[in-house]
N, C-alpha and C positions, 0 to 999 in steps of 0.2 A: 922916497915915495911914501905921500902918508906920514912923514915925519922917521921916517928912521934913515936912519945914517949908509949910504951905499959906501958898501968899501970891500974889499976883497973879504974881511972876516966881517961882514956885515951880519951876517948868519949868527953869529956867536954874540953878538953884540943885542941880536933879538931876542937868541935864548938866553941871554941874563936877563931882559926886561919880563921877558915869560916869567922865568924863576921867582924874579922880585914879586909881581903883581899878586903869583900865588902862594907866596911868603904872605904878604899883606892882606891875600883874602882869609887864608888857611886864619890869621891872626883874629881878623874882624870873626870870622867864623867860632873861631875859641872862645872869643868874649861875650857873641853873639849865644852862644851855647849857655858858657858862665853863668851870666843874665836869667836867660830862662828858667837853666836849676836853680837858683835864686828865689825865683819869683815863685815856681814849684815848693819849693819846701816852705819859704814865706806861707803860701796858701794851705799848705799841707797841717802846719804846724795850728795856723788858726781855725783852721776845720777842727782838728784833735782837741783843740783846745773848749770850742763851742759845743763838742759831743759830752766831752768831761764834765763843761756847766751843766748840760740837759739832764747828762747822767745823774749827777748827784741832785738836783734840782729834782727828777722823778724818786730818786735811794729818799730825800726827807720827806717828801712827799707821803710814798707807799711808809715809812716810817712811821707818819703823823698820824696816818689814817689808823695803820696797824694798833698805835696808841689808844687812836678814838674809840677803836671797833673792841680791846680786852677789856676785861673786864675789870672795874676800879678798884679791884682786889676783894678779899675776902668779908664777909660779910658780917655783922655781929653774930658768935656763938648764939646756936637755941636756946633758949633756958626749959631746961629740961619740967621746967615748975607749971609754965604755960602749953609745953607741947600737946598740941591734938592728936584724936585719932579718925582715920575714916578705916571704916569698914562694910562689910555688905554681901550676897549673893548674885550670880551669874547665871542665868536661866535661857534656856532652849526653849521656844516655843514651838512646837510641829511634832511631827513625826521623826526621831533619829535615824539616821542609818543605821544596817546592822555593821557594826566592824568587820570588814575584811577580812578572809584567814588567812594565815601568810607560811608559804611553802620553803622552809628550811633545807631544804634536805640536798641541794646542792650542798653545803656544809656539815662536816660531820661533827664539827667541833659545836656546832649549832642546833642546840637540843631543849625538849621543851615547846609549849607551846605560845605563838605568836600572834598578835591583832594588829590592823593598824590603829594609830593615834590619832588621825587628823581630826573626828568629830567624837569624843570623848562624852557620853552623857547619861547620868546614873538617875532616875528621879526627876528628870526635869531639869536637873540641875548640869551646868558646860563645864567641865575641867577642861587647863590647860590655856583657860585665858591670862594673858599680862594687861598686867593694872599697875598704871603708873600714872605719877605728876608729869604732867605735858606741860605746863604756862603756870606762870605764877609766882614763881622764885626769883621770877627778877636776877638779878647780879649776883648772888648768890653760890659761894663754890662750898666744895666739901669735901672731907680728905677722902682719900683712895683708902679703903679697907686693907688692912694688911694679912686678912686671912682670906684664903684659896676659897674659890667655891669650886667643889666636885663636878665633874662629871665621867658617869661608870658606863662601862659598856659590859653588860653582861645577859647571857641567855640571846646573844646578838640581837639585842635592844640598847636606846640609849636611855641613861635615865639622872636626870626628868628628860622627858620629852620636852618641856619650854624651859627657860632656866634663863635668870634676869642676874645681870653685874653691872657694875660699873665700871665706866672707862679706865683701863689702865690695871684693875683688879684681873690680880693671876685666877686663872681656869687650869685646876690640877686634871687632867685628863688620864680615866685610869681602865686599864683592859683587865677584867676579872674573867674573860671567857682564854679556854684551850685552842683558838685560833688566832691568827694574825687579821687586824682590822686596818684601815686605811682611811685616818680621819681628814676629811677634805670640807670645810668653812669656805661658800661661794660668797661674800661679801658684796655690795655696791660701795660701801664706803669706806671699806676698811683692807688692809691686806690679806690677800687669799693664799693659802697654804696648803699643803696637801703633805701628811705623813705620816707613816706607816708604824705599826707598832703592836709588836709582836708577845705572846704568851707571859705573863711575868715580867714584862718588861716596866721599865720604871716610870713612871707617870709625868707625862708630860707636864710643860708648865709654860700656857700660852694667856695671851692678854690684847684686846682689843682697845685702840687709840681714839675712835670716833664713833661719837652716837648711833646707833643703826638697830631699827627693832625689827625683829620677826629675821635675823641672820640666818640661812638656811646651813645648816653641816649634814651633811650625809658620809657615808662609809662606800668607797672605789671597790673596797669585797663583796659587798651586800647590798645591794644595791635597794631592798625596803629597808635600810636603817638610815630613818632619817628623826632630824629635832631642830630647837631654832634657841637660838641665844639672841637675847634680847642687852641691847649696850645704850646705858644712860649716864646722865653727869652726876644724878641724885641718887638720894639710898632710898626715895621714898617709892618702893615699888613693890610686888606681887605678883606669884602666880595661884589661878584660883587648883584647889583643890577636887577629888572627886566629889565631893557636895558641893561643888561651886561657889565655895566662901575664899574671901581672902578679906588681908588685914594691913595696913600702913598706917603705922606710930613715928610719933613724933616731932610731927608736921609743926611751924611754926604757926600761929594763927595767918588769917589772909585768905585771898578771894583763888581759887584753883581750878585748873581743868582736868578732870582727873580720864584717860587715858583707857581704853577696854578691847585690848587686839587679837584678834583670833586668828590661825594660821589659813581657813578657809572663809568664813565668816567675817572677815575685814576688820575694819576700826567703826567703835562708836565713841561719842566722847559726851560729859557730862561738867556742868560747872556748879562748885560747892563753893559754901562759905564756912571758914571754921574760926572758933573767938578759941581765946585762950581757955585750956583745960577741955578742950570744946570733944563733944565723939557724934559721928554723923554718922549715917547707916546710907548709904548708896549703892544700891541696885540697879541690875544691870541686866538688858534680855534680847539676844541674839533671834529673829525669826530664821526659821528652814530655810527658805527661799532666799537668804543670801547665799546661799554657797553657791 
């Protein structure tokens, strides 16, 4: 019936062709599988292979650009025979505030008497502005100073209240008051730290990696002690004094934007021209009504 064989063990004779067939499929099955992992890792491997090109095809890329975008290295030494100078005063125009008095006395290590800094103005004259070369230097790099600039904390004040370095120049940080302070730099573009540092304790020695002016640092204990560190690539920079004068030597000759930031009074900026041996005198005047 149907092609199989009637016979007493007919039955048995079935289940061997059963057996066989699924021998035969089990096998085409195996191969069938085989095949497929095959053709799987074939495809596997040339996917891996086409991410590798992209990859390093973007790694010379981002390479090339990185190349285009530093800078073509260092620039010819100044000659100290042609350097200029600019210099000049910083003027409030209006009415000054009176400075704030400032209530200590939650602190007992904190003694003495207290103002705040933010509109500093003796004469007419604005302390506490930063004046620096904004444009104009071109490609131009410069070493990293290898002396510390100060900053003290004493009478729980910080002092200077504005204080200019250059990237990468150590900031000796030092506590001359009978309390524990807690210096905390809120950065936008630099790394923000917070630490604590106690009576005679040994003076810190921090340094900022990227440009960033008007850096706010305030004290976690004292909550009116505040200042702003100003982080540039150049040395050509300033802060104005209580007569509102400041000074930058050295300047190559060239056409410059020179840079006047106040911590409530904003940025104004100015463009000079200096020839070799050259001294400019550039003024500078803050009105009331910015703040």
């Amino acid at each position: 019936m149907n092609g199989f064989v009637k016979s007493p063990n007919g039955h048995l004779y079935l289940y061997s062709m059963i057996l066989d067939f699924s021998k035969k499929g089990a096998d085409i099955m195996k191969k069938t599988c085989l095949a497929m992992m095959t053709v799987c890792l074939l495809f596997a491997i040339s996917l891996l292979t086409a991410c590798n090109k992209k990859e390093n095809t973007e790694q010379s890329t981002n390479t090339t650009s990185e190349q285009q975008a530093a800078p073509a290295g260092a620039a010819t030494p100044i000659d100290p025979a042609t350097a200029a100078k600019v210099s000049g005063t910083v003027k409030f125009d209006g009415t000054a505030p009176k400075p704030a008095k400032i209530d200590m006395s939650q602190d007992p290590g904190c003694k003495g008497p207290n103002e705040a800094e933010a509109v500093v103005v003796d004469g007419g004259n604005l302390a506490n502005v930063f004046v620096y070369v904004k444009d104009g230097l071109g490609i131009r790099t410069f070493d990293v100073p290898h002396d510390a600039v100060v900053l003290d904390q004493s009478g729980c004040k910080y002092h200077p209240h504005v204080l200019g370095v250059m990237a990468g120049q150590t900031v000796e940080i030092k506590n001359d008051d009978p309390t524990t302070h807690n210096i905390h730099p809120t950065p936008k573009d630099n790394r923000e730290w917070n630490e604590s540092q106690p009576p005679q304790a040994t003076p810190l020695q921090k340094n900022f990696a990227r440009e960033e002016i008007m850096l706010p640092v305030k004290c976690n204990q004292h909550p009116w002690m505040k200042m702003y560190i100003n982080v540039v690539k150049n040395p050509f920079f300033a802060v104005t004094d209580k007569s509102g004068k400041y000074e930058i030597k050295g300047l190559p000759p060239g056409d410059y934007t020179i840079a006047f930031v106040h911590e409530k009074l904003g940025e104004q900026d100015q463009k000079v021209t200096v020839a070799a041996k050259d001294t400019k005198t550039v003024d500078q005047t803050f009105k009331a009504g910015g703040m």
